[in-house]
Structure formats: structure tokens, C-alpha cells
C-alpha positions, 0 to 999 in steps of 0.5 A, spaced: 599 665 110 597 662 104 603 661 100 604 663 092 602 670 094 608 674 091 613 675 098 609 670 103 616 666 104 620 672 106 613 675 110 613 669 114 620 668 114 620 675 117 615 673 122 619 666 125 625 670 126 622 676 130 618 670 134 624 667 136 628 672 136 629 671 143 631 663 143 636 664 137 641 661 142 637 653 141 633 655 135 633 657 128 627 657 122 627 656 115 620 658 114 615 654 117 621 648 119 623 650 126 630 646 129 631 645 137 638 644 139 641 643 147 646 640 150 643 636 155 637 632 156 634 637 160 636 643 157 632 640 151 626 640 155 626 647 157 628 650 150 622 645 147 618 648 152 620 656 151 619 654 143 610 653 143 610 658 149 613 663 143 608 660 137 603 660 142 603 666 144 604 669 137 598 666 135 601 660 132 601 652 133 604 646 131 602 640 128 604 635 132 603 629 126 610 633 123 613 634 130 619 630 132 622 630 139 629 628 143 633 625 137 639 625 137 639 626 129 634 629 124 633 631 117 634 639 116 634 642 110 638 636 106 643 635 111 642 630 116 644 633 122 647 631 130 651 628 134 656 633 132 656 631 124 653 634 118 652 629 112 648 630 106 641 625 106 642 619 103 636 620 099 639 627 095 646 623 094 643 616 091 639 621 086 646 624 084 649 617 083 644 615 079 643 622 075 643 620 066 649 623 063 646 630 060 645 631 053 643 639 053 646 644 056 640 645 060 641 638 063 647 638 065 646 645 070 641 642 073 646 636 074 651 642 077 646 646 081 644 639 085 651 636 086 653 644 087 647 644 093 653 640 097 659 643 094 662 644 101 663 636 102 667 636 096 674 638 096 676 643 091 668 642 088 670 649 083 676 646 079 673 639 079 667 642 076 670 647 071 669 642 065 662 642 066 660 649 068 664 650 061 660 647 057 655 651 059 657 658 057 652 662 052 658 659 046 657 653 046 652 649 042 646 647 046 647 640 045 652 638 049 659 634 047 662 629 052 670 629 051 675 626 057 676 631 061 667 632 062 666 625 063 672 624 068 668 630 072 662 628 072 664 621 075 668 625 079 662 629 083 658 623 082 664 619 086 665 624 091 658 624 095 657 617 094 663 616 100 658 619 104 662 624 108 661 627 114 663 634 116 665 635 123 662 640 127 667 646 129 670 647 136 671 653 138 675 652 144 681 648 140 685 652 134 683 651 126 687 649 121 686 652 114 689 648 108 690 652 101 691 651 095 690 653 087 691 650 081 690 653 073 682 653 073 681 655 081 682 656 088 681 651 093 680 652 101 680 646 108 677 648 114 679 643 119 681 641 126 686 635 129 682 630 135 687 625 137 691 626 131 688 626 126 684 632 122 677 632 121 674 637 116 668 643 118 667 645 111 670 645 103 670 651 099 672 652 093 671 657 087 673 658 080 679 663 077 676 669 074 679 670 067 684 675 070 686 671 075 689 666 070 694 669 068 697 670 075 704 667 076 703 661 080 706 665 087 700 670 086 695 665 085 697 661 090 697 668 095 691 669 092 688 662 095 690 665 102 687 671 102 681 668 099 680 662 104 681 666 110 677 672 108 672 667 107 672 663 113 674 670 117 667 668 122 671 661 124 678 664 125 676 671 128 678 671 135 681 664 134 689 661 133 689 657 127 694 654 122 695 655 116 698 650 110 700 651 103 704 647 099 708 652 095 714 653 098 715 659 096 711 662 101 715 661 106 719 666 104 714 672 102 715 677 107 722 677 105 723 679 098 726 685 096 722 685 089 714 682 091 709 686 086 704 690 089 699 684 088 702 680 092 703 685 098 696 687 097 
């Protein structure tokens, strides 16, 4: 299919997804880059081998020049994936590291988009940000002014990624833990899960307060977190034991209280 024509990514997408509809267990597709995934070296080798049955009973080949079989990691989509860890390709981390200091407002969401693209190794990546995503508002002046707190943000993200991290793939035969917090400007959420005592994360997520929001007392934001934080890891923790850790002491306390306000039984 020649691509450019108007809807020819989401038809071929379509396409793969019913070629492979059949295999969804070991392989996935995003357009025309497909990924095989086993737990065995042997499994490996059937799945590979079901995968061309599939393209070629469709009609479809494969380039062998742009094929890479039996590694143990591959580079998917910006990530590098395998051997039970997810990290971001040094190649995108070094072009965050080295991104010039924007002057317009326009630079700086372009800055935010490529560092947001990573957004879930970054812990509480909302409420760091927030200086930045601020200076972007239709208020402010296109040409962009950089006081303490912009700065300390953008070399915070810029540091963030640099450290390489890595996220652990999630075992669902172990129970999770779920970290929560909120600060002034916005909600932050850990997925984890402890290996020989110590914690390794799956995914951080984060988001910014609605202008509403603010203006929660510190208990309803803090619930607020929860709620956020479980509804949206609800397909990890469906089915499955986890804890859940908040600093906010008075939580404990929550299904206790005589006077709880609507909005936090809610």
C-alpha cells in the first residue's frame, strides 16, 4: 500500500491486526513492524515460523535485510525492549540531554512532547513539568521568559532520563504495590512490585490538577490520587492482591469519620 494516501496507516493497521489476529499471544504490530515474543527458545521458533505461514498466506513478505531474529533485546518503537525491562533508546535520551534551552512557546512543546513520549519513567513527570506546560498557555507571550522554577524543570526532566532507568516487566503471579501521592499542582502514582526485598518500578504515572481540583483540601486531593491511581492501573490490579502506600496519615482514618464530605465518599 502506498502510504501518504489519506487513512493508509490505520487500513494497513487494520490489516496486520486481522493477519495476526490468530498469534495475538506471541506477536503484535504497529504498521508494518511486527515483534515476536516467547519464553523459550524453542517456542520461539514455532511462533516465528506461524508469523511468515500468516504473511504469506496473506499475501505479504518480509524483508529479510530489515529482519532480526533470536535476540534477547530489540529496539520497538523507542523503547528497547527484553529480558524483562523496558528502557527508553539511548539515541531519544541523548537528544533530550542535549535539547537547546526553547526561546518560543512553540519550542518548548516540542521539548515537553519528546520528554512526555517517556513520561512513564518519570516520577511524578505532571507536577515536574507543570512550570513548563504553564508557559505554554494562549496568555503568555509567544517568546518564552525563564525564571527559577522553568529552569529547575527543564533540567530536572533533562536529568531524569539521562539516569537511564529501566522498568521491570510485571509479574502477574506476585502481588503489586501502588504508591500514591499529590502535591499543589498534580497527582502522582507508582506501580511496583518487591523481588528480594527490594521494590522495582513497572510504570510511573502522573497527571496535572484540573483548576478545580486545586482548590480540594489536602485530604480530597490526596483520596483523589487513589482513586485516580487504581482506576487507571485498574488492568494490572483487576484480579490481583496489592498494596496500596500513602503518605497521608489521615487516610488511615477515612472509613472512620463521622463527617466525610460527599467528595470523599465518592
Amino acid at each position: 500500500m502506498p502510504f501518504g494516501l489519506p487513512g493508509a496507516a490505520a487500513t494497513f493497521q487494520w490489516l496486520m491486526d486481522r493477519v495476526l489476529s490468530t498469534h495475538k499471544d506471541y506477536a503484535v504490530a504497529c504498521i508494518d513492524d511486527i515483534i515476536i515474543f516467547s519464553n523459550s527458545w524453542g517456542d520461539h521458533l514455532q511462533h516465528v515460523d506461524k508469523v511468515l505461514q500468516a504473511l504469506r498466506q496473506a499475501g505479504l513478505t518480509a524483508n529479510p535485510r530489515k529482519c532480526q531474529f533470536g535476540k534477547r533485546e530489540v529496539s520497538y518503537l523507542g523503547y528497547t525492549v527484553g529480558n524483562g525491562q523496558l528502557r527508553p533508546i539511548l539515541d531519544k535520551v541523548r537528544a533530550i540531554r542535549d535539547y537547546p534551552r526553547p526561546n518560543t512557546k512553540r519550542q518548548v512543546r516540542q521539548f515537553l512532547g519528546l520528554a512526555g513520549y517517556y513520561r512513564q519513567f518519570i516520577e511524578h513527570f505532571a507536577s515536574v513539568a507543570a512550570p513548563l506546560t504553564d508557559m505554554t498557555r494562549n496568555s503568555k507571550p509567544q517568546r518564552v521568559v525563564w525564571g527559577p522554577r522553568e529552569a529547575q524543570a527543564f533540567e530536572t526532566l533533562r536529568r531524569a532520563l539521562i539516569t537511564e532507568p529501566v522498568l521491570r516487566q510485571p509479574d502477574f503471579e506476585k502481588p503489586f504495590v501502588v504508591q500514591t501521592d499529590a502535591s499543589e499542582v498534580g497527582l502522582g502514582a507508582v506501580l511496583a512490585q518487591e523481588k528480594k526485598g527490594v521494590e522495582h518500578p513497572m510504570a510511573y504515572l502522573s497527571r496535572k490538577l484540573l483548576p478545580q481540583e486545586k482548590h480540594y483540601a489536602t485530604i480530597e486531593k490526596e483520596a483523589l490520587a487513589i482513586k485516580w491511581a487504581v482506576d487507571s492501573l485498574r488492568y494490572f490490579l483487576l484480579g490481583n492482591h496489592f498494596t496500596l502506600v500513602t503518605d497521608h496519615a489521615p487516610l488511615k482514618w477515612i472509613q472512620n469519620m463521622k463527617d466525610t464530605n460527599a467528595r470523599i465518599l465518592r
